[in-house]
Residue frames as qw, qx, qy, qz and C-alpha x, y, z in Angstrom:
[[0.784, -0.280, -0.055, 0.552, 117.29, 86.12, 91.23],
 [0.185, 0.972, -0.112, -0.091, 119.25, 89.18, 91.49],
 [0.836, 0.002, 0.042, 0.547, 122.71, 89.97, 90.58],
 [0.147, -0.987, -0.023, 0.065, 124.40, 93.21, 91.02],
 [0.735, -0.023, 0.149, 0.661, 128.20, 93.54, 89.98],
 [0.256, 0.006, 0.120, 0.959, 130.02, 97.15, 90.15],
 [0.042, -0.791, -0.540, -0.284, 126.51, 99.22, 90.77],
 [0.205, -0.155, -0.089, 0.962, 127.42, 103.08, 91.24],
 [0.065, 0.805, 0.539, 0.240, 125.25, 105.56, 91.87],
 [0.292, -0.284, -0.249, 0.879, 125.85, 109.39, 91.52],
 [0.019, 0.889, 0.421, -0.178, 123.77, 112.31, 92.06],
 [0.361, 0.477, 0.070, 0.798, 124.68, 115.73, 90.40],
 [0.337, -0.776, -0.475, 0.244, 124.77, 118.14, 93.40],
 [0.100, 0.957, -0.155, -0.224, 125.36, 122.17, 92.42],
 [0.074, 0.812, -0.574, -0.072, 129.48, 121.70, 91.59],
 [0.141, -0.295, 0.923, -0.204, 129.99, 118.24, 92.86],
 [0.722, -0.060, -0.635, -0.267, 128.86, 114.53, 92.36],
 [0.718, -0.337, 0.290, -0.536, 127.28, 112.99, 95.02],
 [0.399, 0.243, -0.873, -0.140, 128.26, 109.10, 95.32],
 [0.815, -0.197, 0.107, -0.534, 124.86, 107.44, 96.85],
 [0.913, -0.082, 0.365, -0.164, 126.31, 103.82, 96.25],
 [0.080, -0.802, 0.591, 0.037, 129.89, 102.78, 95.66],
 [0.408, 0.214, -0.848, -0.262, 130.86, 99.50, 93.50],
 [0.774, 0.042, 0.215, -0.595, 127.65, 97.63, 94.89],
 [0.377, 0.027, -0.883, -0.280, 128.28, 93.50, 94.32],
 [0.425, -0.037, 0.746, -0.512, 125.16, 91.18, 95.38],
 [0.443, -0.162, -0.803, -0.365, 123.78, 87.90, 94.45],
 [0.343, -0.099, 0.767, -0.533, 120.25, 87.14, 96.00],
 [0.045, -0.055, -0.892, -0.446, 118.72, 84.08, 94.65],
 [0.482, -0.385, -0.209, -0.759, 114.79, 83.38, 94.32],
 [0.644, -0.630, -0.413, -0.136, 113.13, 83.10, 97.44],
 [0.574, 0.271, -0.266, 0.726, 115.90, 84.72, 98.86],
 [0.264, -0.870, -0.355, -0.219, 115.82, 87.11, 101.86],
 [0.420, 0.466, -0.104, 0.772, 117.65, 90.10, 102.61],
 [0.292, -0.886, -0.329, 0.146, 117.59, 92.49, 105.53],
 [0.481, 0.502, 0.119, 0.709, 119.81, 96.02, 104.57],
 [0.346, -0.873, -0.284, 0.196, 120.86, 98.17, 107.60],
 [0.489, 0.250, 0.062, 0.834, 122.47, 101.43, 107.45],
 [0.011, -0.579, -0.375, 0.724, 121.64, 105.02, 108.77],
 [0.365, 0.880, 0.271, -0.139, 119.72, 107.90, 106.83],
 [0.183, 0.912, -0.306, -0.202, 121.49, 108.91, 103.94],
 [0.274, -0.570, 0.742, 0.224, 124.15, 105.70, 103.57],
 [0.228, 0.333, -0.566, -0.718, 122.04, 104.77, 100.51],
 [0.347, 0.311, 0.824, -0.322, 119.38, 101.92, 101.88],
 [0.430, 0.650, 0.181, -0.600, 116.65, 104.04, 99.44],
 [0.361, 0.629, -0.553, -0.410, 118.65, 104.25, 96.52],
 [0.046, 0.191, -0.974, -0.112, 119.57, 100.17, 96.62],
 [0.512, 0.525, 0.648, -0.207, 115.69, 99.67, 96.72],
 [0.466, 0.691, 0.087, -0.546, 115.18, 101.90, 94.10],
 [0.258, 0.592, -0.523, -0.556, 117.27, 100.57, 92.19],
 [0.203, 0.109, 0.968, -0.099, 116.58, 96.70, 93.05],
 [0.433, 0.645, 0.451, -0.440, 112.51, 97.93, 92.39],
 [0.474, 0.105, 0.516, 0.706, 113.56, 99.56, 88.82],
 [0.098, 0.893, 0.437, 0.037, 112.61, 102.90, 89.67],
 [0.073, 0.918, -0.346, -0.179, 116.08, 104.15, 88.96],
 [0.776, 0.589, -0.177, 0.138, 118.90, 103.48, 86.64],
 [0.663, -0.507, 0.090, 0.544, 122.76, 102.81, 88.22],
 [0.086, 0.817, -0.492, -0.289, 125.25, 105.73, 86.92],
 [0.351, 0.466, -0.812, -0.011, 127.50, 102.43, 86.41],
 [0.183, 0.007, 0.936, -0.300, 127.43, 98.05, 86.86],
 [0.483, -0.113, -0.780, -0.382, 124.17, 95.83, 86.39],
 [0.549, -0.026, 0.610, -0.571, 121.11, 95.01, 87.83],
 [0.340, 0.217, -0.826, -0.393, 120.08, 92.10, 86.84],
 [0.574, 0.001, 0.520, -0.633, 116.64, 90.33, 87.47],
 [0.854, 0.112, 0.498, 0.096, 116.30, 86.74, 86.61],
 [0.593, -0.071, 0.505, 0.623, 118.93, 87.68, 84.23],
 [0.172, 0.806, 0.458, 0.333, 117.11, 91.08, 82.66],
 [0.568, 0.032, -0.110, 0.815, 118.76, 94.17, 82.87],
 [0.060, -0.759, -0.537, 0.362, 117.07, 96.54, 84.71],
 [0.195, -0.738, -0.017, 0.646, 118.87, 99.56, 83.77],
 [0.129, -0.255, 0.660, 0.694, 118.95, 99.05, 80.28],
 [0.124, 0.684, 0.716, 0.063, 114.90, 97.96, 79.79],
 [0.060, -0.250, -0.267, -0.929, 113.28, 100.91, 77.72],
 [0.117, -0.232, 0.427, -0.866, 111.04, 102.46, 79.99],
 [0.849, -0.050, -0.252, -0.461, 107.46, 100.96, 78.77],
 [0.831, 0.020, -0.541, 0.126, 109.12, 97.08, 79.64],
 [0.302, 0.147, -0.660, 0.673, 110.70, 98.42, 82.71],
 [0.539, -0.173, -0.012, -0.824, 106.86, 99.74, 83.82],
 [0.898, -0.078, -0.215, -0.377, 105.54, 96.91, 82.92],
 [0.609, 0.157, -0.716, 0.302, 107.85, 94.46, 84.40],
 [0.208, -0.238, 0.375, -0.871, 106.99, 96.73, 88.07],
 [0.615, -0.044, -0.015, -0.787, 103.40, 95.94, 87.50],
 [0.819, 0.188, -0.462, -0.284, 103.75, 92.47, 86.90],
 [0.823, 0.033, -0.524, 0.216, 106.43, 91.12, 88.91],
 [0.340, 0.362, -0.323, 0.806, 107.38, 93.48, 91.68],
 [0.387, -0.798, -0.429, -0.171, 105.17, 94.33, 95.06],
 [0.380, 0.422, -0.360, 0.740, 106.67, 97.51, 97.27],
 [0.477, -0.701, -0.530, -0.025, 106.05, 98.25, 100.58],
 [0.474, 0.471, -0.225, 0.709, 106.79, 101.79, 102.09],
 [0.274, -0.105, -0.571, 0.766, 107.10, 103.66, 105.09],
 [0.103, 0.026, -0.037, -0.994, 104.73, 106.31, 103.99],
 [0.446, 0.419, 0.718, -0.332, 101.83, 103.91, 103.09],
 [0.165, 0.177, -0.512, -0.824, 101.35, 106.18, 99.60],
 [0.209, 0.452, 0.867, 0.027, 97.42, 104.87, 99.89],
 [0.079, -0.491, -0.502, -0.708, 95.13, 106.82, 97.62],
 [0.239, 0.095, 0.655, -0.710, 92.97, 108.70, 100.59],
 [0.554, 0.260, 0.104, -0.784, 89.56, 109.25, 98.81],
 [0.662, 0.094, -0.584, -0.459, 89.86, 105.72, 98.07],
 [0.778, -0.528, 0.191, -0.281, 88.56, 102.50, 100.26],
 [0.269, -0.575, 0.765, 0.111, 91.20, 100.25, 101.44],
 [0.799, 0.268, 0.538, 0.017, 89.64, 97.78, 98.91],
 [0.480, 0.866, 0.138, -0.005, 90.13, 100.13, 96.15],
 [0.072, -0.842, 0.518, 0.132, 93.58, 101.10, 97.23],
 [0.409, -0.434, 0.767, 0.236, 94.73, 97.42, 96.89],
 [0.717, 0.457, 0.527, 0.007, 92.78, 96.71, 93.91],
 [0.336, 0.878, -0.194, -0.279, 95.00, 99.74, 92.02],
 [0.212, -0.561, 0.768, 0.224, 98.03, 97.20, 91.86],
 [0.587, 0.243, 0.770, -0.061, 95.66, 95.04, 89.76],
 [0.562, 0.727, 0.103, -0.381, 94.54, 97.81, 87.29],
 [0.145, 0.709, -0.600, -0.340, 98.10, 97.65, 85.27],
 [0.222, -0.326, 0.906, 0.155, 97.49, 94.24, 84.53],
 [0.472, 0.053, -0.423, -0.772, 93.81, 94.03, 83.21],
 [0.176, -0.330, -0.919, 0.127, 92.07, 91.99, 85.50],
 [0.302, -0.487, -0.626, -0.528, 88.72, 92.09, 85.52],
 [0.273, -0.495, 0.251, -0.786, 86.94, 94.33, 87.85],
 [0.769, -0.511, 0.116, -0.365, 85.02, 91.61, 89.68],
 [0.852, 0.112, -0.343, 0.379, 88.50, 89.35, 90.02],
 [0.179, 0.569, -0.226, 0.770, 89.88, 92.63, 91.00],
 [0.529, -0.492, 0.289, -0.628, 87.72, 93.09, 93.85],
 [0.954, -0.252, -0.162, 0.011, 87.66, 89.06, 95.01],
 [0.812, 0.074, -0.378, 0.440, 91.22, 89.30, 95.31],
 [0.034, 0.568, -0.147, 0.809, 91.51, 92.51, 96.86],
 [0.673, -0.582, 0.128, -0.438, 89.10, 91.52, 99.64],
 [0.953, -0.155, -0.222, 0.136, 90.80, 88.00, 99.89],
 [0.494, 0.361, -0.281, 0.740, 94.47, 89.71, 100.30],
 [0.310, -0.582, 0.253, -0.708, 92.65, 92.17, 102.96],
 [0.914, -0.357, -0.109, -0.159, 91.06, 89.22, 104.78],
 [0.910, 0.176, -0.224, 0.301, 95.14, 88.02, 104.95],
 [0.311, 0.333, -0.437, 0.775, 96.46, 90.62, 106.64],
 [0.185, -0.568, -0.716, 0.360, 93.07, 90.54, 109.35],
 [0.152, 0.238, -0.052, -0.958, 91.39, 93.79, 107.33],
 [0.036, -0.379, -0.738, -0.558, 88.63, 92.01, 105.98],
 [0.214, -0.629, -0.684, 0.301, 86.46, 94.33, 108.27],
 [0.090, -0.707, -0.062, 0.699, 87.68, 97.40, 107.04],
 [0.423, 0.429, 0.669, 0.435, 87.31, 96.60, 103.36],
 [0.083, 0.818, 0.455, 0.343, 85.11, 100.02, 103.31],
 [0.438, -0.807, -0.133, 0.373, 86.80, 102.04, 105.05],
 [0.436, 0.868, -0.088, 0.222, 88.99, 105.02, 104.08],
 [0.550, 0.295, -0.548, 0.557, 92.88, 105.59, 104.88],
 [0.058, 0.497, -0.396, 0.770, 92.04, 108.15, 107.45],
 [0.811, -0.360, -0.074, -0.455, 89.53, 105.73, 109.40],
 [0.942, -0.075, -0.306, 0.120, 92.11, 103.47, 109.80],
 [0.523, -0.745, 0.285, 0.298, 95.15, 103.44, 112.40],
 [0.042, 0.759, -0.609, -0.226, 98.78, 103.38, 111.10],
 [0.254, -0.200, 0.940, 0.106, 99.53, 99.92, 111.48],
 [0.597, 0.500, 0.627, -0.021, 96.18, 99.09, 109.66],
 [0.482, 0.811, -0.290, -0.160, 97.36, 101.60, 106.58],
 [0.141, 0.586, -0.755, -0.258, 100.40, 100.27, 106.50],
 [0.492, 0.072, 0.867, -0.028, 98.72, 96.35, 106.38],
 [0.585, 0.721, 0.124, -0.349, 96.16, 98.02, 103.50],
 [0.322, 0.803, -0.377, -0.331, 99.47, 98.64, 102.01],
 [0.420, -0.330, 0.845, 0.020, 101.18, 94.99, 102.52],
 [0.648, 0.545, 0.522, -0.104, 97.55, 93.62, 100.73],
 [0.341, 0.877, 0.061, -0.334, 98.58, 95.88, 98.11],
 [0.205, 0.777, -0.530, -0.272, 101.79, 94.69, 97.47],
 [0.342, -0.066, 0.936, -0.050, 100.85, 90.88, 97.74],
 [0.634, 0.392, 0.398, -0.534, 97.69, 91.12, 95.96],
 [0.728, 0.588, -0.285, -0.209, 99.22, 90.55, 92.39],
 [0.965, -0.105, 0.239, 0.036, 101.19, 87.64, 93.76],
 [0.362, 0.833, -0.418, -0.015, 104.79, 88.98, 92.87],
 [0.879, 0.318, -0.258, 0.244, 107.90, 87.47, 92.19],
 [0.473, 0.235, -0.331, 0.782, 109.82, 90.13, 94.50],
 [0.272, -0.898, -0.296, -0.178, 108.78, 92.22, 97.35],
 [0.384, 0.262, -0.197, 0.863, 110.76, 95.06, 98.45],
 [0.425, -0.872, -0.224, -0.094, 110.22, 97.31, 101.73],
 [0.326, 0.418, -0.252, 0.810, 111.81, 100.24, 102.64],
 [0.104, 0.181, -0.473, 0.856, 111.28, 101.03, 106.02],
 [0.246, -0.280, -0.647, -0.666, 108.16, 99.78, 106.68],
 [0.372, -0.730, -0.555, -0.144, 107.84, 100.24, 109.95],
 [0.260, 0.309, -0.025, 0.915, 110.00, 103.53, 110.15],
 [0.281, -0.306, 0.130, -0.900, 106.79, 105.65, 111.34],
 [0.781, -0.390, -0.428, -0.236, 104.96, 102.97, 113.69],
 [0.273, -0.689, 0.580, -0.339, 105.69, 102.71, 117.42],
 [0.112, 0.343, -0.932, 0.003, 107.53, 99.55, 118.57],
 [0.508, 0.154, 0.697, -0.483, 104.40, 97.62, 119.74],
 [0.616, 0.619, 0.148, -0.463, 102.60, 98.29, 116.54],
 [0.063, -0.699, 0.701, 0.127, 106.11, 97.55, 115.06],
 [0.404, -0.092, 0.894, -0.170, 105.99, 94.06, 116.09],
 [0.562, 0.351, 0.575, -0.480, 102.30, 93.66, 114.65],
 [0.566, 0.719, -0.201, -0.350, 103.05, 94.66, 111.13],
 [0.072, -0.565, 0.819, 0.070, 106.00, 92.60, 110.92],
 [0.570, -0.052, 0.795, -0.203, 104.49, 89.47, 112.05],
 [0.663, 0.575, 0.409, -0.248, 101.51, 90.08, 109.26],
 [0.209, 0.738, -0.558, -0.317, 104.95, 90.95, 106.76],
 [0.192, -0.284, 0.937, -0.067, 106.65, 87.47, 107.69],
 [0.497, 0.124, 0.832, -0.213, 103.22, 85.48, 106.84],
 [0.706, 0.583, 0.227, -0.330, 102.58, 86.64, 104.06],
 [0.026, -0.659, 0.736, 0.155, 106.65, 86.15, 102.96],
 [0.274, -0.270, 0.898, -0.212, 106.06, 82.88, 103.99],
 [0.693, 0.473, 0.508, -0.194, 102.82, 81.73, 102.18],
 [0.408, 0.877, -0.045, -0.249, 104.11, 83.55, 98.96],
 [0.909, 0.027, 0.293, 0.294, 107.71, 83.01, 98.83],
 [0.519, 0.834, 0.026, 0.186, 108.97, 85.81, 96.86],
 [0.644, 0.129, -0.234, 0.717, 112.19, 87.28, 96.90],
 [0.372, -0.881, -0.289, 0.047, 112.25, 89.51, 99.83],
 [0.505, 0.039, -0.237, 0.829, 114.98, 92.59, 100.57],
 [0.223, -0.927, -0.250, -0.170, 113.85, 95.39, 103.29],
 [0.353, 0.397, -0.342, 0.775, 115.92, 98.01, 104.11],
 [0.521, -0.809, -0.241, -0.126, 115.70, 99.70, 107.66],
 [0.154, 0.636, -0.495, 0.572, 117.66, 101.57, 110.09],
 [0.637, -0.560, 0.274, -0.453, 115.88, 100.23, 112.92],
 [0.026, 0.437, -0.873, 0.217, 118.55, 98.00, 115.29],
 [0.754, -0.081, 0.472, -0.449, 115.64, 95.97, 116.36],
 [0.927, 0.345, 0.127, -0.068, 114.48, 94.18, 113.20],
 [0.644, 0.622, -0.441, -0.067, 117.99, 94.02, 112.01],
 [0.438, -0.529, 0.614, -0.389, 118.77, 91.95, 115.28],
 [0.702, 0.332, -0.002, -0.630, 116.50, 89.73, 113.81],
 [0.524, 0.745, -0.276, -0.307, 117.79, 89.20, 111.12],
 [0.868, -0.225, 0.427, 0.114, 119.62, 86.13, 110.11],
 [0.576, 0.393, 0.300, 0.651, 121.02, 87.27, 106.62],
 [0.052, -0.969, -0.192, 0.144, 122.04, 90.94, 107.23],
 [0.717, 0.225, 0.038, 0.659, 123.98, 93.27, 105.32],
 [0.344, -0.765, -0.201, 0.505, 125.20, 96.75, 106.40],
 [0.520, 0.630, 0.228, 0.529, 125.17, 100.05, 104.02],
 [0.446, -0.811, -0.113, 0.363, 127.07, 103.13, 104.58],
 [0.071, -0.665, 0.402, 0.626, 128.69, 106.05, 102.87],
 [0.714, 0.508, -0.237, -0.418, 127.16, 103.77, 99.83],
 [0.188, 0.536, -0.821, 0.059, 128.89, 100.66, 100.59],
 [0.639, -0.444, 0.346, -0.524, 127.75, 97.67, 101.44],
 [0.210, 0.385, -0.866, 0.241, 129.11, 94.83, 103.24],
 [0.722, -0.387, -0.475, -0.322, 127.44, 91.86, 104.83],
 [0.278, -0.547, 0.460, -0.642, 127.45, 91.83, 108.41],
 [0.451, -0.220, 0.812, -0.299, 125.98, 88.21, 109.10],
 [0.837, 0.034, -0.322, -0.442, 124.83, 84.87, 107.87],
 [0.908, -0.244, 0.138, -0.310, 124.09, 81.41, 108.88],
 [0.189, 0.642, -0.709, -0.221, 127.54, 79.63, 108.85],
 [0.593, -0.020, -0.800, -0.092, 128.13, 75.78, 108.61],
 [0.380, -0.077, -0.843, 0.373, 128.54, 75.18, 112.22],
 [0.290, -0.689, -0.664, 0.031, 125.05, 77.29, 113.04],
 [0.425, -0.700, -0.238, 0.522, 126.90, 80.56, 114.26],
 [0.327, 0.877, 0.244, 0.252, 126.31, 83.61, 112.79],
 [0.519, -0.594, 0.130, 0.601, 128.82, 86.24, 112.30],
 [0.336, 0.761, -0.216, -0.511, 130.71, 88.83, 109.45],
 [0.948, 0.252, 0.175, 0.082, 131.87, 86.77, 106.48],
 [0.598, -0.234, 0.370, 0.672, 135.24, 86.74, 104.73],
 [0.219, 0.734, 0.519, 0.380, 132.88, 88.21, 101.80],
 [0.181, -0.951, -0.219, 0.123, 131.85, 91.11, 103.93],
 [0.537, -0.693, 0.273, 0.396, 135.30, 91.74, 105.46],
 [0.518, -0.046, 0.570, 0.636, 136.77, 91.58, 101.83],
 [0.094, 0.489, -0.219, -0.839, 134.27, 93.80, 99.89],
 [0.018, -0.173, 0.827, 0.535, 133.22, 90.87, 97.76],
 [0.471, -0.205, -0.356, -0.781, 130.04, 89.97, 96.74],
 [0.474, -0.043, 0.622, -0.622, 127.35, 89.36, 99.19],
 [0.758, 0.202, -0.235, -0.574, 125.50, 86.45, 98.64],
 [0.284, -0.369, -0.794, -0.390, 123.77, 83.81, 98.36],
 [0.346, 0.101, 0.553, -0.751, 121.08, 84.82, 100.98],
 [0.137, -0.093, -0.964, -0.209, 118.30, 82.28, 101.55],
 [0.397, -0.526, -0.695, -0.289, 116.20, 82.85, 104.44],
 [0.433, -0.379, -0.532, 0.621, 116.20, 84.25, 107.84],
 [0.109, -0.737, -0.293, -0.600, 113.96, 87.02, 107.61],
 [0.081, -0.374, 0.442, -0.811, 113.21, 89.30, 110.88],
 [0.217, -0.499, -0.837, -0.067, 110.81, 87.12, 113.25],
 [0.285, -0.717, -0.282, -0.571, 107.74, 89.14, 114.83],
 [0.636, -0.767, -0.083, -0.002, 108.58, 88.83, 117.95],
 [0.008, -0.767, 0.547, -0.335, 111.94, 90.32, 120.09],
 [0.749, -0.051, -0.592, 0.292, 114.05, 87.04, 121.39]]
């Protein structure tokens, strides 16, 4: 479960402070799911990074299953990454000059499983996203939308507690789009983990049954499921107050 209360982030920029993310409240419980639109620059990045613990708030709490993110000495905040955390980015960040087995077997190494576990699960996790054919293959053999599935395997293979995606299909065209998504959503769905993906793109945040909207570092929910089935901005949102609970309502793979 997260919890967020008063999270500020500022950047030192020449003369002036930079204010990436601006009292930040949000509760999202486990199994929870989260879609986070907003445009380049209205701090989408930064609320992964800091949700992921791969940066520290200026000010306020993060607060995984009740662990403070921003206050874990660095070793425990590593290791907590490795253990409980799977990320999925835009860029793909796969190892080239390794195979797309090897790339998703590196999210195993930080945890000391055994090399031939390593590799069973690695193929089994490829086989799950429909790569078990390219097992041997290198990034640059593969298309986009198969890197960026290499990378999904990768961030399911250690069977986290949280998966986080930033823009993950940011550099894919809308067809391919679709394709990655779908193979996102099933593995969500078999797994379970808490899920929050930022994106700019209006499509998937159509989607989107739990959706909150950042900007100028603010962010406000924009829709959930109400009682009577009809979705709309909450009193929450429209007040500033904390966002939250969010349950379920991921983006589906296909465009209604």
């Amino acid at each position: 479960m997260y919890e967020l209360t008063a999270v500020a982030k500022h950047y030192p920029r020449g003369r002036t402070t930079v204010t990436a993310l601006h009292e930040v409240n949000l509760t999202v419980p486990d199994g929870g799911c989260l879609v986070v639109q907003g445009p380049t620059g209205g701090g989408k990045s930064t609320l992964l990074q800091l949700l992921g613990g791969l940066d520290r708030p200026t000010r306020g709490t993060v607060l995984l299953d009740g662990t403070d993110l921003g206050s874990l000495p660095e070793s425990r905040l590593t290791r907590l990454r490795a253990e409980r955390i799977g990320f999925v980015f835009q860029g793909f960040n796969l190892i080239p000059t390794l195979t797309a087995r090897e790339n998703v077997e590196t999210a195993l190494v930080p945890l000391g499983t055994k090399a031939t576990e390593r590799r069973s699960r690695a193929l089994e996790a490829l086989d799950s996203v429909g790569l078990a054919d390219r097992a041997g293959h290198f990034p640059g053999e593969l298309s986009g939308g198969q890197q960026q599935r290499v990378a999904i395997a990768r961030a399911v293979v250690k069977r986290p507690r949280v998966l986080l995606a930033d823009e993950p299909t940011g550099s894919l065209d809308d067809s391919t789009r679709d394709e990655v998504m779908e193979v996102l959503e099933a593995r969500r769905r078999e797994t379970e983990p808490t899920f929050v993906m930022v994106t700019h793109d209006s499509a998937l945040a159509d989607r989107a049954d739990h959706l909150a909207r950042i900007e100028h570092g603010r962010l406000t929910v924009v829709r959930t499921p109400a009682a009577d089935g009809a979705a709309g901005e909450t009193e929450a949102g429209r007040r500033g107050e904390r966002a939250g609970p969010v349950e379920d309502g991921c983006p589906s793979s296909t465009t209604p």
